[in-house]
DOROVEX-359439 format. One record per residue (C-alpha): z, x, y; residue in three letters. Coordinates in steps of 0.25 Angstrom, whole numbers, plus 5000, padded with zeros to 4 digits. Layout:
BEGIN
ZXYAla/...
This chain:
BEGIN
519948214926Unk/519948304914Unk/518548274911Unk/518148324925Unk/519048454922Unk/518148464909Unk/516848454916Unk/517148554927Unk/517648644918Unk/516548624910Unk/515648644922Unk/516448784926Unk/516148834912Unk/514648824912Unk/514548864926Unk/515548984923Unk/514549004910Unk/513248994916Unk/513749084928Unk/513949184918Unk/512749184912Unk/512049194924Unk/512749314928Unk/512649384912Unk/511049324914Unk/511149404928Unk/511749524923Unk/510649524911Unk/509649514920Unk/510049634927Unk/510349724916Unk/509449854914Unk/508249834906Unk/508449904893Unk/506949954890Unk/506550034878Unk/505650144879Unk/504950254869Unk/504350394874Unk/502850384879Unk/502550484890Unk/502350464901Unk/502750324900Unk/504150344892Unk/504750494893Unk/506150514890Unk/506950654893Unk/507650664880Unk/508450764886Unk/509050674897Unk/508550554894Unk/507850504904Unk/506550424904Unk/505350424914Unk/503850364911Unk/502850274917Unk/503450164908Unk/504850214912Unk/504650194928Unk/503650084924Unk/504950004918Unk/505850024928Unk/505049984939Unk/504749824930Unk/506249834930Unk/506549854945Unk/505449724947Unk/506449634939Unk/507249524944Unk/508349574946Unk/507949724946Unk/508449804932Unk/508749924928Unk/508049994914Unk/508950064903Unk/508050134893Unk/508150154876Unk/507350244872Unk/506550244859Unk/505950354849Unk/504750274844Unk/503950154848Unk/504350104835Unk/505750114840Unk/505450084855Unk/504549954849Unk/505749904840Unk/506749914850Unk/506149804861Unk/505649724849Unk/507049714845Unk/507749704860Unk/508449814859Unk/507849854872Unk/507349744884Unk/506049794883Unk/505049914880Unk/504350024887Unk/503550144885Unk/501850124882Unk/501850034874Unk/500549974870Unk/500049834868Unk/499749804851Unk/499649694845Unk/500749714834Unk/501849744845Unk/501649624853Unk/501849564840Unk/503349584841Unk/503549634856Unk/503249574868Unk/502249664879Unk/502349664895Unk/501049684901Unk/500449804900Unk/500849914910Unk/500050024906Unk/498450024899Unk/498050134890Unk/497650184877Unk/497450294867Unk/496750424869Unk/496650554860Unk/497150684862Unk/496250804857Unk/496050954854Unk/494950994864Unk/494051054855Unk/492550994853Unk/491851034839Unk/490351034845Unk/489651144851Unk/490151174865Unk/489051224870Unk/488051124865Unk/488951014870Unk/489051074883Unk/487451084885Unk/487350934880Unk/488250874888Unk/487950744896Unk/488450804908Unk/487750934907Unk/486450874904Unk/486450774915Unk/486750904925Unk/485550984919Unk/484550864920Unk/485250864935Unk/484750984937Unk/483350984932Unk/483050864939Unk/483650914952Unk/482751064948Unk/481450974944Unk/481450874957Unk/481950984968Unk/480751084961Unk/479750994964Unk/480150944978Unk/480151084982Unk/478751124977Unk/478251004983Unk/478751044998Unk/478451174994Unk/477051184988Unk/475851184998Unk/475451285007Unk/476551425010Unk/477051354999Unk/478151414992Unk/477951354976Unk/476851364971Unk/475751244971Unk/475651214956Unk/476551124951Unk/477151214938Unk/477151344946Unk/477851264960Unk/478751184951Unk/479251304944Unk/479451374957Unk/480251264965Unk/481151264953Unk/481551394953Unk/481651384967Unk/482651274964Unk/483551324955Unk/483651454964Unk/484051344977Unk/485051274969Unk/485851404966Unk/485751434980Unk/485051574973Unk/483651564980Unk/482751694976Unk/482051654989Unk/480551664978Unk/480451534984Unk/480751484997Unk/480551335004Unk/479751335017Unk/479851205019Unk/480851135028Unk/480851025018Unk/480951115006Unk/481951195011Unk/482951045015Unk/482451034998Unk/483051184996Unk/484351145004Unk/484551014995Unk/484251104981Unk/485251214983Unk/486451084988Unk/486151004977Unk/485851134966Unk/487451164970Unk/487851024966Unk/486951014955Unk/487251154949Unk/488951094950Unk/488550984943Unk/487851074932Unk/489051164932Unk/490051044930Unk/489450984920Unk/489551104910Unk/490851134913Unk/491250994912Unk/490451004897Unk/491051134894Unk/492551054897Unk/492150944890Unk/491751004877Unk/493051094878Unk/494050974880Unk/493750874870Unk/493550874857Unk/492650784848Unk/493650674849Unk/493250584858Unk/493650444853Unk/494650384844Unk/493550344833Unk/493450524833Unk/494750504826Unk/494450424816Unk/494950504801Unk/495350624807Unk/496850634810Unk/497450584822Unk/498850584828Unk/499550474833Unk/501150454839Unk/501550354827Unk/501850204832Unk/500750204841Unk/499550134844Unk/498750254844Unk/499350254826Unk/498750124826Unk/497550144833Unk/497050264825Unk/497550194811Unk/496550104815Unk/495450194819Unk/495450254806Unk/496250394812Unk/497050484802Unk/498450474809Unk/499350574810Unk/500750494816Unk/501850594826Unk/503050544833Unk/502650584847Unk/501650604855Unk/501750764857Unk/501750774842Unk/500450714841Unk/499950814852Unk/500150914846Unk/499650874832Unk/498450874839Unk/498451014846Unk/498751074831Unk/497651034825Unk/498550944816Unk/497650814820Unk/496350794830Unk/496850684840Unk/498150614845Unk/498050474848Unk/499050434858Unk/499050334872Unk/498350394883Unk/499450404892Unk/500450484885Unk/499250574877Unk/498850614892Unk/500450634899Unk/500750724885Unk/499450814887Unk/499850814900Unk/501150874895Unk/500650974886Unk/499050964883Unk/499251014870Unk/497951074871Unk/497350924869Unk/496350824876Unk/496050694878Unk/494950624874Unk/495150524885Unk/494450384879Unk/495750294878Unk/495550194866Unk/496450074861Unk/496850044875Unk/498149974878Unk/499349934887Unk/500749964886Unk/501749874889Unk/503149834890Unk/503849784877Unk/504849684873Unk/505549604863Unk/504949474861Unk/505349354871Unk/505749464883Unk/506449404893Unk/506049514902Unk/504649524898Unk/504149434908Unk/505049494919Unk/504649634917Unk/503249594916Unk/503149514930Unk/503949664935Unk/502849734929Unk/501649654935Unk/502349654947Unk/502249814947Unk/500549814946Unk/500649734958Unk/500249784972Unk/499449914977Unk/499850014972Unk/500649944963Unk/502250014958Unk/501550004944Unk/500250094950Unk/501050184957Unk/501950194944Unk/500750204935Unk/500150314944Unk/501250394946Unk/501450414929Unk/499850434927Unk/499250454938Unk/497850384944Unk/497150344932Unk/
């Protein structure tokens, strides 16, 4: 009798025991994700004065969380540096990482990556000043080149079609080749800007359908013409002669310190000046102090948004990579919240899309 006693009491106290940690396991479960995240506009902004965080990465997080099973909630810590923010997940001091991130080799040596949710890479931030000539630019550009031999094909093949329907008897051009040609052409330059003198004047039905076609296409023509030297006079008067990260090599470059960008342009033989944020390397740039600021697309293109600073983009993104989620080594959530996050890219247009397009737009 007393050994049945023991066995059913035996039997209570790993039920009672495994009950409770079914329920701690459920309430675990259930707890809001702690997720630690650093400055990076416009994935990570943080109001300092109220506290409040908003961002692409922000809304992005909230939504993987809402996919879980069972749905959780998100508390936030917020870090000063990547360093800081890096240390903190590495550690599990928060359940995992957010901000942009970027893929490198020497992080995913001690952190473990979601996939990527977001692909980009480094662009430079310039002074719009060109050192060249403007003028002489502006007469050998491509574009305005290809428009004047536009022109003097469309001059030369129009000139001879009408002295050919023109020449004869009552003719209006003259029959020799060199005098007729010459005539037609003026006669073609005066249609097109719709000027006509009336020296010369088409009798022919044919040369008149002729006439109709030169002064429609001389308008289109002459936009063309016109577009292209204003879009070389713009051109030369925002950019500067930096127009590729191998420009940069030993002059001095400013960089946000912890970065990739440090990295990239230690390696690329840049001379680095190092700031804390963002804004500062901005304006290191606008007072002359430096000649670029290398920086991820995204955030250089939301803070000259902000406040241009006076400054461009050169717009030929290099070192491309994706950001991604961190967290400690072994995660339990890791796979969890990546299955949320694929789950998000799903279906047309997809939650991540219309997340994606709402922060940045159509790209």
């Amino acid at each position: 009798m007393n050994k049945v006693l023991t066995a059913c009491s035996t039997a209570f106290v790993v039920m009672l025991l495994a009950g409770t940690n079914a329920l701690a396991d459920d309430n675990e479960s259930a707890a809001p994700l702690l997720v630690g995240i650093k400055s990076a506009p416009p994935f990570v902004m943080i109001d300092e004065s109220s506290g409040r965080v908003s961002g692409f990465s922000i809304d992005l997080i909230r939504l993987v969380a809402a996919q879980m099973s069972p749905p959780r909630l998100v508390d936030f810590q917020v870090h000063r540096t990547i360093d800081e923010h890096l240390d903190a997940v590495r550690s599990g001091q928060v359940d995992l990482g957010i901000a942009a991130t970027s893929f490198t080799s020497e992080r995913q040596k001690t952190l473990d990556f979601s996939v990527p949710f977001y692909q980009s890479g480094l662009d430079i931030a310039v002074r719009p000043e060109g050192q060249g000539t403007v003028v002489w630019d502006v007469l050998t550009s491509r574009k305005l080149v290809n428009a004047v031999l536009m022109f003097v094909l469309f001059l030369v093949v129009c000139a001879h079609a009408i002295w050919l329907t023109e020449r004869g008897e009552s003719n209006t051009f003259d029959d020799s080749w060199m005098a007729g040609v010459g005539q037609a052409t003026w006669w073609t330059i005066v249609t097109m800007t719709t000027v006509g003198y009336g020296d010369f004047v088409p009798r022919k039905p044919l040369s008149r359908l002729l006439g109709v076609l030169v002064i429609l296409a001389g308008i289109v023509l002459f936009g063309v013409v016109v577009g292209s030297v204003s879009s070389a006079i713009t051109v030369q008067t925002l950019t500067s002669d930096i127009q590729h990260p191998d420009d940069l090599r030993d002059k001095t470059v400013v960089v946000v310190q912890e970065t990739v960008a440090e990295k990239v342009m230690t390696r690329r033989g840049a001379d680095i000046m190092r700031v804390s944020n963002l804004e500062d390397a901005l304006q290191a740039v606008e007072s002359e102090e430096v000649v670029a600021a290398v920086h991820d697309f995204p955030q250089l293109r939301h803070s000259l948004s902000q406040n241009s600073h006076g400054l461009v983009l050169v717009g030929r993104l290099f070192s491309i990579r994706g950001y991604g989620i961190t967290y400690p080594v072994g995660s339990r959530h890791r796979k969890e919240i990546n299955v949320a996050l694929l789950e998000l890219t799903e279906g047309e247009p997809s939650p991540y899309r219309q997340l994606r397009e709402r922060w940045f737009g159509v790209e």
